[in-house]
RODO-2510 file (C-alpha; in nm, 4 decimals, decimal comma):
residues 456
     n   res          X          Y          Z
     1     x     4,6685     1,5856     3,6080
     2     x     4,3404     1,5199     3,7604
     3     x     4,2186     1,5676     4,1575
     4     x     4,1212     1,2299     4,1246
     5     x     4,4981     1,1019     4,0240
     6     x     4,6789     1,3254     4,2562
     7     x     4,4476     1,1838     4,5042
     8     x     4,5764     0,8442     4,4200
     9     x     4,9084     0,8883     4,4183
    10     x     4,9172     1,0836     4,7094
    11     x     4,8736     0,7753     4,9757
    12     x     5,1380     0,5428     4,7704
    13     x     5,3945     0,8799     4,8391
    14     x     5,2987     0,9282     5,2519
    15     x     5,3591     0,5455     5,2357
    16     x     5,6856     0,5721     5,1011
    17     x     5,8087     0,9041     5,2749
    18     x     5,6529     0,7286     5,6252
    19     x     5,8797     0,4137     5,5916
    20     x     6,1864     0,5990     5,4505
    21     x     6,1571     0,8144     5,7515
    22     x     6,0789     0,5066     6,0222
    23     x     6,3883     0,3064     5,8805
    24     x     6,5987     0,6256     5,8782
    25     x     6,5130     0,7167     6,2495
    26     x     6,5600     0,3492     6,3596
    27     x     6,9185     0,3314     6,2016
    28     x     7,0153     0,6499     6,3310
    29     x     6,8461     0,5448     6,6527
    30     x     7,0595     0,2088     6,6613
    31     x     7,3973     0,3956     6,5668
    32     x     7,3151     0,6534     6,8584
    33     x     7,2659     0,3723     7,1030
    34     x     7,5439     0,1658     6,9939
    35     x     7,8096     0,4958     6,9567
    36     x     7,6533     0,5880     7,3397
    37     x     7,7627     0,2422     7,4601
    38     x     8,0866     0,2460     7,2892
    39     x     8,1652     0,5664     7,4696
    40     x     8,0374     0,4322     7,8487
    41     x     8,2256     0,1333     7,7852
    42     x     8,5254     0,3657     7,6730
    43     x     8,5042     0,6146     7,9656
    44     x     8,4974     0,3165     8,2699
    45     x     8,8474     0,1660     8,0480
    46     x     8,9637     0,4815     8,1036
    47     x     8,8884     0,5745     8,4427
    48     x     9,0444     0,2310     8,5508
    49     x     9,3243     0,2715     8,3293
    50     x     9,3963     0,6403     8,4764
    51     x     9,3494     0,5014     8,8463
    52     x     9,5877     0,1807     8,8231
    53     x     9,8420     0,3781     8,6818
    54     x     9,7854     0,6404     8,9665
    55     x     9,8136     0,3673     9,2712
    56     x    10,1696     0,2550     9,0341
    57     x    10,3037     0,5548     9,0339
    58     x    10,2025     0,6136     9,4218
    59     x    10,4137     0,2784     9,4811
    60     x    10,6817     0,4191     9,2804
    61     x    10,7371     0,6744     9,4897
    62     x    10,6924     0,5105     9,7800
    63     x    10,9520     0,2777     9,7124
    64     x    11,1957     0,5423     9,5636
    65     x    11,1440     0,7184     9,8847
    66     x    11,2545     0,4038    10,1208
    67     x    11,5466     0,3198     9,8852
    68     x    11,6167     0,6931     9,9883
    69     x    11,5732     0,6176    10,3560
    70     x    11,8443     0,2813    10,3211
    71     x    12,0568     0,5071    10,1153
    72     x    12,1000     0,7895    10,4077
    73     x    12,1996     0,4821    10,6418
    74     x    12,4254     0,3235    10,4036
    75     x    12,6025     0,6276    10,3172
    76     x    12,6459     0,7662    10,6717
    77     x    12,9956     0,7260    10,7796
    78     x    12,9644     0,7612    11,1353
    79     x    12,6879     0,4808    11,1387
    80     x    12,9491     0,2251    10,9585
    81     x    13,2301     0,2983    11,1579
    82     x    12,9670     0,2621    11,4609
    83     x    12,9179    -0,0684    11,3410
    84     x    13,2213    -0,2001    11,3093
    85     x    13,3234    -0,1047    11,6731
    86     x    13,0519    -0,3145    11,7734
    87     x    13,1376    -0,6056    11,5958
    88     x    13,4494    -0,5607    11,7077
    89     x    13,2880    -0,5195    12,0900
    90     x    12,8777    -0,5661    12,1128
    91     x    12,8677    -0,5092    12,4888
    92     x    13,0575    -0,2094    12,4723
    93     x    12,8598    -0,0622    12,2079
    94     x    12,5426    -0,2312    12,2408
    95     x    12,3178     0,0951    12,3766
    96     x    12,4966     0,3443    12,1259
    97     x    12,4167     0,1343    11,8340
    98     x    12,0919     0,0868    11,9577
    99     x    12,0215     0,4415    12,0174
   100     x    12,1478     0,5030    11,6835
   101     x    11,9158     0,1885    11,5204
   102     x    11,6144     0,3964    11,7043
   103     x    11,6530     0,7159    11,5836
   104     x    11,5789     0,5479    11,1946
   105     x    11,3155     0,3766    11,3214
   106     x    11,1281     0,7367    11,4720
   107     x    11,2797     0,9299    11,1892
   108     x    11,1664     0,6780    10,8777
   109     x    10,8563     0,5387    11,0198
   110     x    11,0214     0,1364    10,9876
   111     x    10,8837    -0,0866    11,3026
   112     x    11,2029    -0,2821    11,3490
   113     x    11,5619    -0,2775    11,2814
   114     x    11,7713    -0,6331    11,2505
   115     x    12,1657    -0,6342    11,1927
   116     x    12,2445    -0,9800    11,0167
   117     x    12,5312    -1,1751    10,8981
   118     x    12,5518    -1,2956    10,5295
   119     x    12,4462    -1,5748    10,6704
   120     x    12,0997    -1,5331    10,7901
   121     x    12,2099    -1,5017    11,1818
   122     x    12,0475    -1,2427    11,3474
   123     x    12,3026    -1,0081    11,5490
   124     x    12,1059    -0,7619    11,6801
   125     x    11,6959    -0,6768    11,6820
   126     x    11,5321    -0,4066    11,8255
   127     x    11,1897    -0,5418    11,8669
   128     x    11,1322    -0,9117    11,9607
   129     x    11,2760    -1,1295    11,6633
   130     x    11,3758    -1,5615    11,6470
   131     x    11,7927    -1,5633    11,6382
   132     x    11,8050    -1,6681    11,2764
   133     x    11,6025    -1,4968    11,0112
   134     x    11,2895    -1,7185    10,8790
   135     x    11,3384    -1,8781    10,5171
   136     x    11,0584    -1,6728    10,3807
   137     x    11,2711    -1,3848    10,4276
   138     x    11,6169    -1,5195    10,3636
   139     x    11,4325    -1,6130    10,0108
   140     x    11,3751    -1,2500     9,9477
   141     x    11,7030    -1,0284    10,0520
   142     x    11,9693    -1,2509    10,1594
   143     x    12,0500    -1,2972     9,7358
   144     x    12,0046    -0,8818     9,7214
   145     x    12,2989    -0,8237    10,0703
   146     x    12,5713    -0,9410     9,8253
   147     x    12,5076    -0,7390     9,5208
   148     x    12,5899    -0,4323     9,8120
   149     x    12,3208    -0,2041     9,6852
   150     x    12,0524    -0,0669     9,8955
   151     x    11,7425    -0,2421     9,7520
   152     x    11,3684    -0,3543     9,8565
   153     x    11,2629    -0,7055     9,9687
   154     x    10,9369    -0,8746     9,8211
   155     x    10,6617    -0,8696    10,0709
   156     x    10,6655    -1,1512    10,3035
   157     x    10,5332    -1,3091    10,6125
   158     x    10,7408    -1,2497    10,9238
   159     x    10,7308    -1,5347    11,2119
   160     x    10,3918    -1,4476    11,3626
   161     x    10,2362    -1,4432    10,9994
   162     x    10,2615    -1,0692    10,9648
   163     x    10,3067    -0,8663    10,6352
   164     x    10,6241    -0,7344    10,5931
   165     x    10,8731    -0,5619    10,3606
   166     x    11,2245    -0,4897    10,4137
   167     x    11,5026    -0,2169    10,3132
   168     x    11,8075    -0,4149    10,2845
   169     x    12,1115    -0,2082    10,3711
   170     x    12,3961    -0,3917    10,3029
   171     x    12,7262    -0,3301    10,4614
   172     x    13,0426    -0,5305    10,2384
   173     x    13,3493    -0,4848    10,4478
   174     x    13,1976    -0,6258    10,7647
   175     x    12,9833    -0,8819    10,5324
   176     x    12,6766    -0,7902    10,7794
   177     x    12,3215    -0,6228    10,6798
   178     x    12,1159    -0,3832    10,8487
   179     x    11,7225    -0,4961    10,7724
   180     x    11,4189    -0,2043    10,8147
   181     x    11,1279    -0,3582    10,8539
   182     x    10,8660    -0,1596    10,7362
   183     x    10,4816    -0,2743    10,7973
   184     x    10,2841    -0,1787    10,4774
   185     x     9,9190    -0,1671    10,7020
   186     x    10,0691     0,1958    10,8198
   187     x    10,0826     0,3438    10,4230
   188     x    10,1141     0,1207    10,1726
   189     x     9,8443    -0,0653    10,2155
   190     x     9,5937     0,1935    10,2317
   191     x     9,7569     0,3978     9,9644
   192     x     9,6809     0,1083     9,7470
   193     x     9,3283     0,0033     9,8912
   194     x     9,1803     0,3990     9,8531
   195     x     8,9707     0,4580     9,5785
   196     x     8,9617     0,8416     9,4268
   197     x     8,6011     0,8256     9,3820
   198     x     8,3058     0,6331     9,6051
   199     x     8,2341     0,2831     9,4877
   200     x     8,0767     0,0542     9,6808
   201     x     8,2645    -0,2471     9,4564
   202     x     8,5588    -0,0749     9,3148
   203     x     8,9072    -0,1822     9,4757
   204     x     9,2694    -0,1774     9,3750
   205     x     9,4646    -0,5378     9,3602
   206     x     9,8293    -0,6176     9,4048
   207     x     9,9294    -0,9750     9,3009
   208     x    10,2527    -1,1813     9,1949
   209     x    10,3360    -1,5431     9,0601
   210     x    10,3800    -1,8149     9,3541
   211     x    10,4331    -2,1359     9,1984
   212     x    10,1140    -2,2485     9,0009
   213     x     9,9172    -1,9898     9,1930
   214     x     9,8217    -1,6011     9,2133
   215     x     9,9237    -1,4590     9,5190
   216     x     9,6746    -1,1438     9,6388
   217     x     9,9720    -0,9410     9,8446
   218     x     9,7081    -0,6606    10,0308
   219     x     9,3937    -0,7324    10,2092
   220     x     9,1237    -0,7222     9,9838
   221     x     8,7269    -0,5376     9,9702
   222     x     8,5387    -0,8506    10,0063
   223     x     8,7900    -1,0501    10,2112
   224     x     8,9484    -1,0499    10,5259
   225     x     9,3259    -1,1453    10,6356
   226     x     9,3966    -1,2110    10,2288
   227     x     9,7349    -1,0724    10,2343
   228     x    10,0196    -1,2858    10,1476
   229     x     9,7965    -1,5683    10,2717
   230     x     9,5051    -1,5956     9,9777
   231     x     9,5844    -1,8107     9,6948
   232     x     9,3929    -1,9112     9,3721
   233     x     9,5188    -2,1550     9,1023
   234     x     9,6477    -2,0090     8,8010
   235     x     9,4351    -2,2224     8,5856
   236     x     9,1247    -2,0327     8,6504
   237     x     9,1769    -1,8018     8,3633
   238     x     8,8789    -1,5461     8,3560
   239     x     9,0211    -1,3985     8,6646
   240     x     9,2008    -1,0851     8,5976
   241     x     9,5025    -1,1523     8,8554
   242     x     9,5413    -1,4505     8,6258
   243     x     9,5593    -1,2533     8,2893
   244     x     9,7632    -1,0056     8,4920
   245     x    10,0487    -1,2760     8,5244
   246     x     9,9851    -1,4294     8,1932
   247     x    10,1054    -1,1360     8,0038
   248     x     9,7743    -0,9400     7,9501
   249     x     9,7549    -0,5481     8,0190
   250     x     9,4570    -0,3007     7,9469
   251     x     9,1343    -0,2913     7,9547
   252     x     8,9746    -0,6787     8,0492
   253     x     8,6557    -0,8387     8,1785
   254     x     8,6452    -1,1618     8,3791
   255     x     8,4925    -1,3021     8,6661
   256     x     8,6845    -1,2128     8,9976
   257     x     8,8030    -1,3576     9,3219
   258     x     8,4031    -1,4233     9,4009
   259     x     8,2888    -1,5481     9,0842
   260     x     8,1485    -1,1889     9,0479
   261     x     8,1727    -1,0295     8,6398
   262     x     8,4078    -0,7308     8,6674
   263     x     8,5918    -0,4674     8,3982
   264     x     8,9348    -0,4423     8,4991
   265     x     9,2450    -0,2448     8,4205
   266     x     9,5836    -0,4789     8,3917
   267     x     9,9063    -0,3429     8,4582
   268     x    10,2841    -0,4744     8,5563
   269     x    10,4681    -0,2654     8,8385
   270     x    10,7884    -0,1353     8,7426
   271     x    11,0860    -0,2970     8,8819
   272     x    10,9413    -0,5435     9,0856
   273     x    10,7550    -0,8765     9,0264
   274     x    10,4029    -0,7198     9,1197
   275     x    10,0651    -0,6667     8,8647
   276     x     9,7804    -0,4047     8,9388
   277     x     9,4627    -0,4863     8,9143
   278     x     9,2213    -0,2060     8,9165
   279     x     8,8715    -0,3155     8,9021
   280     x     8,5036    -0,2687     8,9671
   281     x     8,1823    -0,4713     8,9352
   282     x     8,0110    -0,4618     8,5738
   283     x     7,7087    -0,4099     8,7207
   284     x     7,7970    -0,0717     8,8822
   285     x     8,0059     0,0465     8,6559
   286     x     7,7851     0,0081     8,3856
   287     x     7,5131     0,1466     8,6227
   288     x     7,5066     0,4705     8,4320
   289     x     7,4583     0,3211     8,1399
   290     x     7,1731     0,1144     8,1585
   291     x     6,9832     0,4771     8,2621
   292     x     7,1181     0,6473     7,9886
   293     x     7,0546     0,3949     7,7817
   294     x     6,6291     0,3915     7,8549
   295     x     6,6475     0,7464     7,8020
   296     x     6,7821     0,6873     7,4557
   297     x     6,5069     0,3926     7,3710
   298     x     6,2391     0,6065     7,5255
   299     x     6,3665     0,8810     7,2739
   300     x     6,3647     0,6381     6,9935
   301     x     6,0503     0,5180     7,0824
   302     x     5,8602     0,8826     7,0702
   303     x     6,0623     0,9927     6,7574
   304     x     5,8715     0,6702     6,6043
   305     x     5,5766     0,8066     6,7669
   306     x     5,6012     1,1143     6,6468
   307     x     5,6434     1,0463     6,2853
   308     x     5,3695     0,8063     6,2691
   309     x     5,1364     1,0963     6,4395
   310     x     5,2899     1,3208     6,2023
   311     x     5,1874     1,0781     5,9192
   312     x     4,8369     1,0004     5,9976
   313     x     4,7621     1,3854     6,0397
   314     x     4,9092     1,4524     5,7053
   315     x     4,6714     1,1852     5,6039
   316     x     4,3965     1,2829     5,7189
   317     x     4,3900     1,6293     5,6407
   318     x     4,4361     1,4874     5,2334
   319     x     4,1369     1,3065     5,2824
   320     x     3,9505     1,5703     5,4328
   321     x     4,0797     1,8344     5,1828
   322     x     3,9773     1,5207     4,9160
   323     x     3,5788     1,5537     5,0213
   324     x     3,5590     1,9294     5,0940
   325     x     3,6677     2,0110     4,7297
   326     x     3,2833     1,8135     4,6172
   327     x     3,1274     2,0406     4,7638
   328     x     3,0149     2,4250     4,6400
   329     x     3,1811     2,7605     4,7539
   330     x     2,9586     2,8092     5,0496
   331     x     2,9561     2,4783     5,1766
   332     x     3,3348     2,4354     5,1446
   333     x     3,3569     2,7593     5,3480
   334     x     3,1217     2,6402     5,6440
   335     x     3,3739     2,3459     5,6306
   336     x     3,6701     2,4777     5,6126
   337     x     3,5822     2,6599     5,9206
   338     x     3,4732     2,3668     6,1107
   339     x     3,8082     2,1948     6,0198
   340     x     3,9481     2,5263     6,1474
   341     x     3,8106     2,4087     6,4761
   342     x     3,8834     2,0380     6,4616
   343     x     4,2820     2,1248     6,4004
   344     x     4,3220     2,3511     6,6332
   345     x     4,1244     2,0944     6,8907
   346     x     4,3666     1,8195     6,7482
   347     x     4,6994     2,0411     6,7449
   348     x     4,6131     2,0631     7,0861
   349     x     4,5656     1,7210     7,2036
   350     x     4,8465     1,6156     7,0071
   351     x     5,1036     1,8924     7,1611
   352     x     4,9629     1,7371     7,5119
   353     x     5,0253     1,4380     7,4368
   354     x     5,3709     1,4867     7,2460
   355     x     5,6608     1,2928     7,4090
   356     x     5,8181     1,6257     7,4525
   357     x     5,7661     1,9866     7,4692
   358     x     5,7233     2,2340     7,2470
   359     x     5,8276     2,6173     7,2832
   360     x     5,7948     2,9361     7,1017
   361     x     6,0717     3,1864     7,3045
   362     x     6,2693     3,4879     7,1900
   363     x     6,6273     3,4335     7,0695
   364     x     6,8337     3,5901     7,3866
   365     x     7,0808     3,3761     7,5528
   366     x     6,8196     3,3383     7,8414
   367     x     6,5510     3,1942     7,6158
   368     x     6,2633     3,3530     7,7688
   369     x     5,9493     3,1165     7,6946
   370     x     5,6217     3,2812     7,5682
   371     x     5,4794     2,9124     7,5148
   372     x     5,5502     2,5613     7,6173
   373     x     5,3479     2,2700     7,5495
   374     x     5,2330     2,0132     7,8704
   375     x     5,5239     1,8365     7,7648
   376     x     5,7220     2,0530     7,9927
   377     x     5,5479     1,9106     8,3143
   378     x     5,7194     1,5325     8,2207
   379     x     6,0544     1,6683     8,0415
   380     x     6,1540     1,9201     8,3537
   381     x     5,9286     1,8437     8,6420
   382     x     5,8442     2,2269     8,6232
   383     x     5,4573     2,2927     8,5182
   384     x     5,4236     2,4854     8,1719
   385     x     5,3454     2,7996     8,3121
   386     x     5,6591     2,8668     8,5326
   387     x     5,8285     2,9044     8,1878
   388     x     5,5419     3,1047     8,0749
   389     x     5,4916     3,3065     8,3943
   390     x     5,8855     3,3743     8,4334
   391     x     5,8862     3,1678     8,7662
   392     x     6,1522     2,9234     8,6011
   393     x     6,3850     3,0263     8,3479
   394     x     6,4761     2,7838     8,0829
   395     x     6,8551     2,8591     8,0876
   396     x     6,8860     2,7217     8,4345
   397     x     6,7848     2,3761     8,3095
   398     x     7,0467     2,3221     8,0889
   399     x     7,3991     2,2224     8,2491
   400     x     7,6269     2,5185     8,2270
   401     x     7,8805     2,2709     7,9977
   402     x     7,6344     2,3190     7,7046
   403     x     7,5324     2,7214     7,7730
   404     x     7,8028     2,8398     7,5009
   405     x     7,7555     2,5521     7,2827
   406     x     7,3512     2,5679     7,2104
   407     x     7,3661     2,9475     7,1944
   408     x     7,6655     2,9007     6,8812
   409     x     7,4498     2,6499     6,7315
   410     x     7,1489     2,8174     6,7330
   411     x     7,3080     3,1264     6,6318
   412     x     7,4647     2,9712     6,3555
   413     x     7,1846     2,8098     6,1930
   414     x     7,0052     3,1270     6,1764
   415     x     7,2459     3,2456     5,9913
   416     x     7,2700     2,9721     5,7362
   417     x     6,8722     2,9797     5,7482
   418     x     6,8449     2,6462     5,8532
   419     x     6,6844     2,4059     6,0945
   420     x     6,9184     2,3252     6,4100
   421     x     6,9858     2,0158     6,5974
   422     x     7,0737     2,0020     6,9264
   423     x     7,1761     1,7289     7,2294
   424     x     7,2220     1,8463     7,5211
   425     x     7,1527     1,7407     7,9303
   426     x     6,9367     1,9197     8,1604
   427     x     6,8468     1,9316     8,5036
   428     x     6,5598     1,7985     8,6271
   429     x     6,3520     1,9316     8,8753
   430     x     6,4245     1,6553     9,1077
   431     x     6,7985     1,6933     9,0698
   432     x     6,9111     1,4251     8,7843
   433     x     7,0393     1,4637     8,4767
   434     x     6,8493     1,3734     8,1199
   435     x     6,9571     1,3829     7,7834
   436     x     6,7609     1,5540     7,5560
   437     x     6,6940     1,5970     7,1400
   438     x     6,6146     1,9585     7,0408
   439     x     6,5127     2,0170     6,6898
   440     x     6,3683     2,3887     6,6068
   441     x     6,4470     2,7024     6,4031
   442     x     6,4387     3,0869     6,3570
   443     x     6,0644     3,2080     6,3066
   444     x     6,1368     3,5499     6,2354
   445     x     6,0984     3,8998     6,4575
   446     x     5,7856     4,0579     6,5839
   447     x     5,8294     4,3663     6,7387
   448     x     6,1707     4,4269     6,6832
   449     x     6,2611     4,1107     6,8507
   450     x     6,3409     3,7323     6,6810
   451     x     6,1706     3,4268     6,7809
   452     x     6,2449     3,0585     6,7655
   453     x     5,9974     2,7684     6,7521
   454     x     6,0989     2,4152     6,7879
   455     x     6,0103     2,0521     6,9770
   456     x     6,2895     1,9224     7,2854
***
């Protein structure tokens, strides 16, 4: 085969090689950006998933402990036969019942103490309280006093519109209940408004069914006085509360009590008629994402970059090999040596201007840099010749979760002789984090020690 042919052929192949190699990076590009997303979206289900069942089973104790509380009372003997001698004689035994009723309220942390009939009369408060119990409440525990098992009212408004929730105590043989009002704004309520991590939108929900409406039971982030007073219609479906009550659980996005797009984690609370709603705005949870995500375009973008600059040298260089080949030995030689000069001129605009940096370092865990491109001033925020000069050690960069893991790799590939492949974050000068591609390989030794080369 001719020069002439091989020269003709030789354009049709870079043509071919070029757009096999700009559709495979763009594929692999897409299925990098799209598995990236996947696993964001994945991570915020989970973190909301892991938190809503944290605040349940926070409630779960919290209500196993005050069952606990109403069963000490219920079960001490010397309370009961206190207080049948004082329905036997209130005025004799008003104080020492009283006394008694006090000493639970210090000792359990409730805020009142009310001794009822079956009936709904109030007998005795401790704190200021109308002489028959309100209907809200009666709706609540007064159905509960005659199964005679400790148990915990719903929340409910008390008669100056306060948030409430009862231990009912019941007592059979003197048909009469003893009622601790607990106020959930001392620990429940903040147990279930803290959020483990800071979030300037992220808050914890507790809702149940009231008629044809959701019912928000704490106070909520973005509104005041909500509980047990706020109210939306069931028929506006994209709210979470909504799909809470309708059935749904998991991961769910909707618009919430605002009209504000949020990803939310759905979730019934055991033994009672309560959902939790863990949630967080879409546009701060996803707030990572949309950085990480120009990181990876920019990536794509200079991968394309590079292969295109890649390309055109390889071009080139035929078509200068093409011409120098007419001419005779000497000529060729004079040539030759001014291409010498031209390459090395272009190798090193093109390594400045590289999306990247390129290294040449010895093959310790350290990775001591003998040369790094100007790429290193934009990838690390550290000039090129605090690698070169020792000021700045490369190691240091890279987050300690990936030390053991790119040393293996690299290790490995030498062995297999092989190119390696690396992904990996580093620190920036400025303190954030960047995801990097690292693509290099094992150059061989030189004075006892190996090398690698490679592009990041």
């Amino acid at each position: 085969m001719t020069h002439d042919s091989q020269t003709k052929k030789s354009p049709l192949l870079i043509k071919v090689l070029f757009g096999m190699s700009l559709l495979l990076t763009v594929v692999l590009g897409y299925w990098f950006y799209s598995y990236q997303q996947e696993q964001m979206h994945r991570e915020v289900e989970n973190d909301l998933a892991a938190i809503a069942n944290l605040k349940i089973g926070q409630i779960g104790q919290w209500r196993k402990e005050r069952l606990g509380d109403g069963k000490v009372i219920g079960d001490d003997k010397q309370f009961r036969l206190l207080l049948k001698d004082w329905l036997l004689n209130p005025s004799k035994n008003d104080a020492t019942i009283r006394v008694r009723l006090q000493n639970f309220l210090s000792h359990y942390g409730f805020t009142n103490a009310l001794v009822c009939d079956f009936k709904g009369n109030v007998l005795l408060a401790m704190k200021e309280h109308p002489p028959v119990v309100c209907n809200a409440e009666q709706s609540h525990f007064f159905s509960i006093s005659k199964l005679g098992k400790v148990a915990i009212s719903d929340f409910y408004l008390n008669f100056k519109g306060e948030s409430r929730i009862s231990v009912v105590v019941p007592f059979k043989e003197v048909r009469t209940t003893v009622l601790l009002v607990y106020d959930p704004m001392y620990v429940l309520y903040p147990l279930i408004k803290i959020w483990p991590t800071p979030s300037a939108t992220a808050e914890t929900l507790l809702v149940r069914k009231e008629g044809n409406n959701v019912l928000f039971l704490n106070d909520l982030l973005h509104r005041g006085d909500a509980a047990l007073k706020f109210k939306i219609p069931l028929a506006n479906y994209d709210l979470p509360a909504t799909k809470a009550i309708l059935g749904h659980t998991g991961p769910v996005v909707g618009k919430d009590y605002r009209r504000v797009e949020v990803i939310a984690h759905l979730q019934p609370v055991p033994s009672t008629n309560w959902f939790m709603v863990a949630k967080e705005d879409a546009v701060e949870a996803f707030a990572v994402w949309r950085s990480r995500s120009a990181l990876v375009l920019a990536l794509l973008i200079g991968l394309v970059t590079l292969i295109i600059t890649l390309v055109y040298v390889h071009w080139q260089r035929s078509e200068r090999n093409y011409f120098e080949n007419l001419y005779r030995v000497e000529a060729n030689l004079r040539v030759k040596e001014s291409s010498l000069a031209e390459s090395e001129r272009r190798m090193s605009t093109l390594l400045s201007n590289l999306p990247g940096m390129v290294y040449r370092c010895k093959n310790t865990p350290d990775w001591p840099m003998e040369f790094v491109s100007e790429g290193a001033r934009t990838l690390t925020g550290f000039e090129p010749a605090d690698f070169m000069e020792k000021k700045q050690g490369f190691l240091e960069l890279i987050h300690p979760d990936y030390h053991d893991y790119i040393y293996d790799e690299v290790q490995k590939s030498i062995k297999e002789e092989r190119v390696f492949e690396l992904t990996y974050r580093i620190i920036h000068k400025d303190g954030s984090l960047r995801w990097v591609l690292e693509r290099g390989q094992f150059v061989g030794k030189e004075d006892g020690e190996g090398y690698l080369e490679g592009i990041i």
